[in-house]
Legacy VTK file of the C-alpha trace (Angstrom):
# vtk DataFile Version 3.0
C-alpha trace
ASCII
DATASET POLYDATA
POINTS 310 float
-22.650 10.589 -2.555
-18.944 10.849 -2.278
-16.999 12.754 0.528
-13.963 14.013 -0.025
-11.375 13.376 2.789
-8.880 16.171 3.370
-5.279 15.170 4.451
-2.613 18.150 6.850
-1.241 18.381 9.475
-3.930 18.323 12.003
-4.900 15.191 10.767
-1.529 13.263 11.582
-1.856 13.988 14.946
-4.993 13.265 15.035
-6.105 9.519 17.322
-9.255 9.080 15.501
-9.026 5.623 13.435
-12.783 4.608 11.901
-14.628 7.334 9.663
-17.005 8.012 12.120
-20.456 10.065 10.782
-19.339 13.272 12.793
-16.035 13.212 10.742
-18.007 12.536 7.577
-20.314 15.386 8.263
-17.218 17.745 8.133
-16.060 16.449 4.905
-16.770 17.931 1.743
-19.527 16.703 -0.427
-18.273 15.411 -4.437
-20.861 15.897 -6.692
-18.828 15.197 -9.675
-15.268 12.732 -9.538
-14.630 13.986 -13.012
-14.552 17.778 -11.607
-12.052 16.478 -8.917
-9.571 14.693 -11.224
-9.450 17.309 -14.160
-6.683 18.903 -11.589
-5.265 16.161 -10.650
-4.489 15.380 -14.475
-2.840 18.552 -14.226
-0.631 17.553 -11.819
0.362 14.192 -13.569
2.546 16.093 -15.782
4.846 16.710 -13.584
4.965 13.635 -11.408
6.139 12.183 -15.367
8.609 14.560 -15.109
10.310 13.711 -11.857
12.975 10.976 -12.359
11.642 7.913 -10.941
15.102 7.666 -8.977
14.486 10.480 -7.507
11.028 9.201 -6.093
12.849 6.457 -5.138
14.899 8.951 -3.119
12.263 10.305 -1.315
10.727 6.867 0.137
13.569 5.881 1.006
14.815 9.046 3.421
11.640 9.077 4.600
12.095 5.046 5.852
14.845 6.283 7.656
12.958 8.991 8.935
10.438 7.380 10.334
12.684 4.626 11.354
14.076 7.529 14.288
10.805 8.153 15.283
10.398 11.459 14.226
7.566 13.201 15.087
6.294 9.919 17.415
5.375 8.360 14.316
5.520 4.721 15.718
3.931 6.139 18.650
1.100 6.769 16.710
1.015 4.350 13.881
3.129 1.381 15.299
0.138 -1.042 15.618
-0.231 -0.981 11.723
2.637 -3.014 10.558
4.618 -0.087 10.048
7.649 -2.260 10.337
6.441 -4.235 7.309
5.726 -0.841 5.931
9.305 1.037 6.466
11.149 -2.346 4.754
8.658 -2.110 1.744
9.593 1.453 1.160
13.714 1.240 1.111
14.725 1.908 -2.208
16.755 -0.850 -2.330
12.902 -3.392 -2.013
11.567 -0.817 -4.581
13.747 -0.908 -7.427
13.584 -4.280 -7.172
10.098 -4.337 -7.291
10.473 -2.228 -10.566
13.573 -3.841 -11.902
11.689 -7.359 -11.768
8.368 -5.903 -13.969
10.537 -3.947 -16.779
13.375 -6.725 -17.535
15.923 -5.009 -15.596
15.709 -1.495 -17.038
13.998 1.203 -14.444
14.802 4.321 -16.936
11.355 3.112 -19.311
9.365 4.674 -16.222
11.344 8.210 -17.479
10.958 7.831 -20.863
12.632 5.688 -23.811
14.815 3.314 -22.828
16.872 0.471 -24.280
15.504 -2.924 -23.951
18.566 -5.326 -24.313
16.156 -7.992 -23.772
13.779 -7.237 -26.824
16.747 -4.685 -28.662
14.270 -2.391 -29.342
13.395 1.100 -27.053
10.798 0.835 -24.624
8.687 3.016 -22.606
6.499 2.264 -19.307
3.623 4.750 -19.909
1.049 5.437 -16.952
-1.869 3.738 -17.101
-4.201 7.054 -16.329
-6.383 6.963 -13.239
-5.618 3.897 -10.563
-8.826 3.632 -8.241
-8.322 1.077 -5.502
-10.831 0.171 -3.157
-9.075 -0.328 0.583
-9.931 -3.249 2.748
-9.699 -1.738 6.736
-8.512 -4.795 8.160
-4.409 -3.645 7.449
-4.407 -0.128 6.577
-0.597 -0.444 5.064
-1.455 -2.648 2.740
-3.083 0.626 0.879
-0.320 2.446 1.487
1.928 -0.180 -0.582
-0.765 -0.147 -3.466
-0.418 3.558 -3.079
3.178 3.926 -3.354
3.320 1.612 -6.208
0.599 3.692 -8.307
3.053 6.707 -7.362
5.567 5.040 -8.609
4.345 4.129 -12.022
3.099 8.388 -12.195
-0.631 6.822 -12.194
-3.380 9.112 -10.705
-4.371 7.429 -7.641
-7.959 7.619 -5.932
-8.345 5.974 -2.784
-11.740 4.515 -1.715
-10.934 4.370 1.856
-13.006 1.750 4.151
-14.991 2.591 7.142
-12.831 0.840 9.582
-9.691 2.569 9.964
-10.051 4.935 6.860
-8.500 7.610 8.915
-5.210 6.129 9.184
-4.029 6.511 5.738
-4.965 9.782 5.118
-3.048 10.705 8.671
0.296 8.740 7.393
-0.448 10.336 4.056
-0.333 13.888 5.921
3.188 13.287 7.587
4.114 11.937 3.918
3.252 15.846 2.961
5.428 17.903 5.208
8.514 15.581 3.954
11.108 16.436 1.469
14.389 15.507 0.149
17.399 16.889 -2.082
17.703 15.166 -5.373
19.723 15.536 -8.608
17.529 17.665 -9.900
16.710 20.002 -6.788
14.059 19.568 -3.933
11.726 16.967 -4.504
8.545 17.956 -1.752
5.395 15.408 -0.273
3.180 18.184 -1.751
4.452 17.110 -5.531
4.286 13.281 -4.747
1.020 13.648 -3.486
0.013 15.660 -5.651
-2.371 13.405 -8.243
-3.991 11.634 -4.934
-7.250 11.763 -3.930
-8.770 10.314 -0.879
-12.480 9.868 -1.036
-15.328 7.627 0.854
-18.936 6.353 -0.278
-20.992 3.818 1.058
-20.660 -0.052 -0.073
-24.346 -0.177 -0.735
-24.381 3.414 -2.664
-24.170 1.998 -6.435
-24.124 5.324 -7.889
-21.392 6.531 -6.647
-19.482 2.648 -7.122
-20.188 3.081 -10.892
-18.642 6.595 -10.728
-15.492 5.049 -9.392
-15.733 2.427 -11.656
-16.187 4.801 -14.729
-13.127 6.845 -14.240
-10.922 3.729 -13.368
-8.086 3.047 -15.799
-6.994 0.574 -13.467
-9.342 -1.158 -10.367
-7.356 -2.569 -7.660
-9.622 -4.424 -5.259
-8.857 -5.308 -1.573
-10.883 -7.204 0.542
-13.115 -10.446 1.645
-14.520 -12.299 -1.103
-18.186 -10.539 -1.030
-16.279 -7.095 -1.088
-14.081 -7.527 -3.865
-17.095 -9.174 -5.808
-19.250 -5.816 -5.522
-15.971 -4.298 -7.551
-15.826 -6.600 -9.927
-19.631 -6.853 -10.897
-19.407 -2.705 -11.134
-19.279 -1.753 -15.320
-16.503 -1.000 -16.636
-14.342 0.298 -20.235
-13.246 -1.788 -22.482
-9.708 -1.243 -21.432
-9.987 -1.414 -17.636
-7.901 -3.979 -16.142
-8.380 -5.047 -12.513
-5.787 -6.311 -9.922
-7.693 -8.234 -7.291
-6.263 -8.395 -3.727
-8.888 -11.094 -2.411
-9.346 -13.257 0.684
-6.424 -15.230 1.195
-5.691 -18.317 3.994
-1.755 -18.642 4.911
-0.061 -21.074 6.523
3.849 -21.771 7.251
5.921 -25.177 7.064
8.801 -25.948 8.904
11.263 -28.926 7.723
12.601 -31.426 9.691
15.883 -30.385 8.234
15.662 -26.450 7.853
17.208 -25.990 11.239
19.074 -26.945 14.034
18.100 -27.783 17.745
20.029 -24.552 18.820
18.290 -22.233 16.211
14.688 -23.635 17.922
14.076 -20.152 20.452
14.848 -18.038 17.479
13.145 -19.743 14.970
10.083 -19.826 17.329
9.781 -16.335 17.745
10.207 -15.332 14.000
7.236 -17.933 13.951
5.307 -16.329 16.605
6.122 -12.613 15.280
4.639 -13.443 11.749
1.743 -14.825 13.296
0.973 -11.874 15.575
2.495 -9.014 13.758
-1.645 -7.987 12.360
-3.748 -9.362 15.176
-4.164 -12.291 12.761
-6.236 -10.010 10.773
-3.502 -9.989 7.616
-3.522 -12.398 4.563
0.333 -12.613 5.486
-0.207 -13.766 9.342
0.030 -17.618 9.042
-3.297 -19.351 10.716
-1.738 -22.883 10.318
1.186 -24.741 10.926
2.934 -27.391 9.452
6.035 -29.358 11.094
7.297 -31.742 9.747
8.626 -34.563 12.583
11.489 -36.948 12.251
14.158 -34.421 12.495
16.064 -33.197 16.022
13.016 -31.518 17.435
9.844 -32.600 17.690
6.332 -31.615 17.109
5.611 -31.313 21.193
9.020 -29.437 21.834
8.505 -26.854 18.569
4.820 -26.427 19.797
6.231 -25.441 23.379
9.011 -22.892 21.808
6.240 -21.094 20.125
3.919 -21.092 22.973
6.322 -19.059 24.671
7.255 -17.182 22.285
3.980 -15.910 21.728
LINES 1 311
310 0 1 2 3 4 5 6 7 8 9 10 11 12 13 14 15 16 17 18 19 20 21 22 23 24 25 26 27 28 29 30 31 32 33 34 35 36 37 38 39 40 41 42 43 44 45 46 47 48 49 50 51 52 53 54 55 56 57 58 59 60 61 62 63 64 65 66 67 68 69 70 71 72 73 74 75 76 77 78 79 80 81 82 83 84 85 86 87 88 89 90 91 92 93 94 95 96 97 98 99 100 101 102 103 104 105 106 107 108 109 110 111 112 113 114 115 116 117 118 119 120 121 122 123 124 125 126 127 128 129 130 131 132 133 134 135 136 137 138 139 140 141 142 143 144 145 146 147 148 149 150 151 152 153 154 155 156 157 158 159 160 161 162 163 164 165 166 167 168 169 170 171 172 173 174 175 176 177 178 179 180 181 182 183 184 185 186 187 188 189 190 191 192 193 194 195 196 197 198 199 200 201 202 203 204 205 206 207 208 209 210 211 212 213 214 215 216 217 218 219 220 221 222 223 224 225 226 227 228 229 230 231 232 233 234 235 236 237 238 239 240 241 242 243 244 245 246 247 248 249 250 251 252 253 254 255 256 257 258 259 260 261 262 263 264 265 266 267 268 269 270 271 272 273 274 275 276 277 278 279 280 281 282 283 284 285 286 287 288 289 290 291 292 293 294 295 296 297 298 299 300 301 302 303 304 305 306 307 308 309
C-alpha cells in the first residue's frame, strides 16, 4: 500500500525528520499510482513549455535565497549538506551539467535545435515518468536527482526512505512558495513542482515495488548494495532504463608535490571538511587517505594538521 505524502507550508517548518507511523497514519492511502499520475501528465505540458532557461532562473534565485537565510532555512536544514546543495543549484553548475550531455546546445531541451556537431536538428524529448527510489542516509542527494528530472520536464515520483523521508518533502515545500520573473512572465514553485509526486511503501511490500516499477520510464536507484538490488530485480518494460546510484567507498590522495608547506593548515581543513561535511555517511566523504611522503611535509606532520582540523 502506498501513502501519499503531502508537501505546504506547515510541513517546512515542521522538525520531524524519519516517517514515523503516526505521520503515516495521516497520509493518504494510493490505491492506484496510475490514478495519481494521469494529472500529473497533465501538468507535463506545460513544464515542456517553460524555457529551460527560465528554470534555470528559478534555481538559481532561489540559491541565493536560501544562501541569506531566508525563512531560517539553514537553521532548519543546515545539517543536510545544504552547502553542497545551494552550489549544485547555481545556474552557472547547471547549464553545465546540461551543456556537457547535449554537445553544447541547451535549446534541444525547448524544442528543435541545431546540432553543429551532427549538422542535423535535434531535440531532447522527456523520457515520461522518472521514479527514483531515495536512500535516507543524505537526503540532498534526492533533491539533485530531483532537480535534474525537473530539468529534463520528466514526471518525477519520489519513493522517499524511512529515515529522513520528511526532509525532502519539507525543502520541497519552501521550493513551493518561491517564484521568480522571467522572460516570459512569473515562473511559480507551484508550476515546477507541479508533475512531482512524493509517495512511501514498505521495502518488503512487493506489490506496491512492482507498481513503481510498472509506471517507471526511467528507475533511478539510491542506496546500499542489497537496496538497490531489490530495484533492480523488480520487472520492468522493455524500454526502461535504470541509473543506479549504488554503494560507493571514497578515498582522497594528496601529492608530495600538490602543495606547499605554507598551504598545509588550509589544505588540512578542506581535508577535514570533506571528510565531515555528511557524518561520514556520504559516498562523497573520503574514509581513506593517501599521502604521498618525500615531499616538504611529512606523513606525521599532515596527519597532525588534520587532526586539528577536525
Amino acid at each position: 500500500m502506498f501513502k501519499l505524502i503531502k508537501t505546504g507550508a506547515e510541513l517546512s517548518r515542521s522538525n520531524i525528520t524519519d516517517l514515523s507511523d503516526d505521520f503515516l497514519s495521516t497520509c493518504r492511502d494510493i490505491s492506484s499510482l496510475d490514478n495519481e499520475v494521469s494529472p500529473l501528465r497533465n501538468n507535463q505540458q506545460k513544464l515542456i513549455e517553460t524555457d529551460v532557461q527560465d528554470i534555470l532562473s528559478f534555481f538559481d534565485s532561489l540559491a541565493v535565497k536560501w544562501m541569506n537565510n531566508e525563512n531560517d532555512f539553514f537553521t532548519r536544514f543546515g545539517q543536510y549538506g545544504i552547502s553542497f546543495l545551494l552550489s549544485f543549484i547555481r545556474s552557472s553548475n547547471l547549464e553545465s551539467i546540461v551543456l556537457q550531455s547535449l554537445n553544447g546546445s541547451l535549446d534541444m531541451l525547448n524544442g528543435f535545435s541545431n546540432s553543429e556537431y551532427l549538422g542535423k536538428k535535434l531535440l531532447a524529448s522527456p523520457k515520461g515518468v522518472v521514479v527514483h527510489w531515495l536512500a535516507g542516509n543524505v537526503p540532498v542527494l534526492g533533491m539533485i536527482s530531483l532537480i535534474q528530472g525537473i530539468l529534463t520536464k520528466n514526471i518525477n515520483i519520489i519513493k522517499l526512505p524511512r529515515s529522513n523521508g520528511y526532509v525532502l518533502p519539507a525543502m520541497i515545500s519552501e521550493i513551493e512558495m518561491h517564484s521568480v520573473n522571467t522572460k516570459s512572465g512569473v515562473l511559480t514553485g507551484k508550476d515546477i513542482l507541479s508533475t512531482i509526486l512524493f509517495c512511501y511503501c514498505d521495502r518488503s511490500d512487493k506489490l506496491a515495488q512492482s507498481q513503481l516499477s510498472d509506471i517507471a520510464d526511467v528507475r533511478v536507484a539510491w542506496g546500499g548494495k542489497e537496496a538497490v538490488e531489490s530495484v533492480m530485480t523488480l520487472n520492468k518494460r522493455y524500454f526502461t532504463e535504470d541509473i543506479i546510484f549504488g554503494p560507493k567507498y571514497s578515498f582522497a590522495v594528496i601529492g608530495k608535490d600538490s602543495f606547499s608547506k605554507d598551504d598545509l593548515d588550509s589544505l588540512a581543513y578542506k581535508m577535514a571538511m570533506d571528510a565531515s561535511v555528511f557524518e561520514q555517511q556520504g559516498c562523497n566523504s573520503p574514509h581513506t587517505l593517501f599521502f604521498e611522503e618525500g615531499g616538504h611535509v611529512s606523513a606525521e606532520e599532515f596527519s597532525q594538521s588534520v587532526a586539528k582540523a577536525m
